[in-house]
C-alpha positions in Angstrom: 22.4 24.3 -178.8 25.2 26.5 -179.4 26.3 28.6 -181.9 29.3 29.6 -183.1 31.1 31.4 -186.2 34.3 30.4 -188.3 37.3 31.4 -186.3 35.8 34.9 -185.7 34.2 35.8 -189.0 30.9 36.9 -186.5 28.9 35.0 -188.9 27.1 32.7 -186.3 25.6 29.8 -188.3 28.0 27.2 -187.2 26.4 24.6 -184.0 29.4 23.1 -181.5 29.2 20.2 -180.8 29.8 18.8 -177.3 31.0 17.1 -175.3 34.7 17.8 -177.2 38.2 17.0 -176.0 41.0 20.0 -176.8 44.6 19.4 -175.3 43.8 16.5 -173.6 40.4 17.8 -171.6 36.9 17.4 -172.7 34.4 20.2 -172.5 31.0 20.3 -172.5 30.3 23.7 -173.1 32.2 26.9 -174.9 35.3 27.4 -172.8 37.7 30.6 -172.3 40.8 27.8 -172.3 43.7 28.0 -174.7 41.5 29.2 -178.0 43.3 27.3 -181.1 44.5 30.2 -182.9 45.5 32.1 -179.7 43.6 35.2 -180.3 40.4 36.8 -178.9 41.3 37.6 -175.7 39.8 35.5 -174.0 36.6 34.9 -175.8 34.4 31.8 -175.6 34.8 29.3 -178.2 34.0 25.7 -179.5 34.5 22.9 -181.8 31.9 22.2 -184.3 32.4 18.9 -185.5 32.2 15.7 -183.0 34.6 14.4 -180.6 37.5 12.9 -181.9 37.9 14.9 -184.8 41.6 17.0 -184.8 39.8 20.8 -185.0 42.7 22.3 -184.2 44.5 21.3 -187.4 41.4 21.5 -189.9 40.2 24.9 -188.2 36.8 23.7 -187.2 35.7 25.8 -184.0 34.7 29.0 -183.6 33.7 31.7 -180.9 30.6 31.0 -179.5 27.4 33.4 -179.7 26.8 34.6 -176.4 24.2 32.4 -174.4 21.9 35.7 -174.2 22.0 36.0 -177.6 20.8 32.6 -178.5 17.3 32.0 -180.3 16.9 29.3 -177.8 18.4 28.2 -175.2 19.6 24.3 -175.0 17.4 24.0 -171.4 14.4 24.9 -173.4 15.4 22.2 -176.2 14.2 18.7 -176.2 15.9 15.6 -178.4 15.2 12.0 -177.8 18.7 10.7 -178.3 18.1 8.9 -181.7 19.9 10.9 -183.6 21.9 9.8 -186.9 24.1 12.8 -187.1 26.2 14.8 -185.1 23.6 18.1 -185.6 21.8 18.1 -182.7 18.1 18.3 -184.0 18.7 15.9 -186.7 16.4 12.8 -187.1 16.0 9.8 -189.1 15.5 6.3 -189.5 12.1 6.6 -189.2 8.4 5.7 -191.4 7.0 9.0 -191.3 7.7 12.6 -189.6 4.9 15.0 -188.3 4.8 18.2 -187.0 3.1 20.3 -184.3 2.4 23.7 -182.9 1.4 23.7 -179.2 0.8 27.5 -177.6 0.0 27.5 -174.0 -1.2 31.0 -174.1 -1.4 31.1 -170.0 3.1 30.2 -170.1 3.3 32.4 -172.8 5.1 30.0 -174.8 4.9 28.4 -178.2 6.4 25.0 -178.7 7.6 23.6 -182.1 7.9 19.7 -182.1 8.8 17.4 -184.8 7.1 13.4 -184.3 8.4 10.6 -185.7 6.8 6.8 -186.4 9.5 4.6 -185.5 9.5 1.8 -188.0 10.0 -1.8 -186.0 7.6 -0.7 -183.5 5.2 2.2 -185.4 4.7 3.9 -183.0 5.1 7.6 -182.8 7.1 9.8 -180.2 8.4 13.2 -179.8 11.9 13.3 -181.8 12.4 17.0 -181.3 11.4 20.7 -180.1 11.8 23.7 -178.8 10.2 26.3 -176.8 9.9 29.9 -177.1 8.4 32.4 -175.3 6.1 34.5 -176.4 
């Protein structure tokens, strides 16, 4: 997960969304190329609505937080894929959704995980989490 703010307002509550195309090239992360309003100097920045949308006219990207400065990390982030938005931690279409707290005290890390009870089947499987250290 990335953040990023609204065209340099430093207000970091926006999340890109990736993989997006700009001039023709996709990007899978923030990039330094061509920022849309041609200012920054040569600061990271990203859409944050999906792929195919036309940021560039609407004005929906922004500098990116720096990766050091995340909460966490995407490598520390977990999704299963069945997602029905383009957020990245978003879930649905499912029965029921639990939660859990798992702290492995000997990692020194806490991991937050949201289960869900998939309807057709009923079973129940990891939808989301993340892990922070502690």
């Amino acid at each position: 997960l990335r953040s990023a703010d609204t065209q340099g307002n430093a207000i970091f509550h926006k999340e890109c969304k990736f993989p997006f195309t700009y001039g023709g090239k996709t990007y899978d992360d923030c990039t330094t190329d061509d920022n849309p309003m041609e200012t920054g100097g040569g600061r990271k920045w990203c859409a944050f609505v999906p792929n195919g949308y036309l940021f560039e006219q609407s004005g929906l990207w922004g500098f990116c937080l720096d990766e050091e400065e995340e909460l966490v990390p995407r490598d520390r982030q977990t999704v299963d894929g069945r997602t029905c938005s383009d957020d990245y931690h978003h879930t649905c279409d499912m029965q029921a959704v639990y939660g859990g707290i798992r702290v492995d005290w000997e990692a020194g890390e806490l991991t937050l995980s949201v289960f869900k009870k998939v309807r057709t089947t009923q079973l129940v499987s990891l939808a989301s989490s993340v892990r922070i250290d502690l």
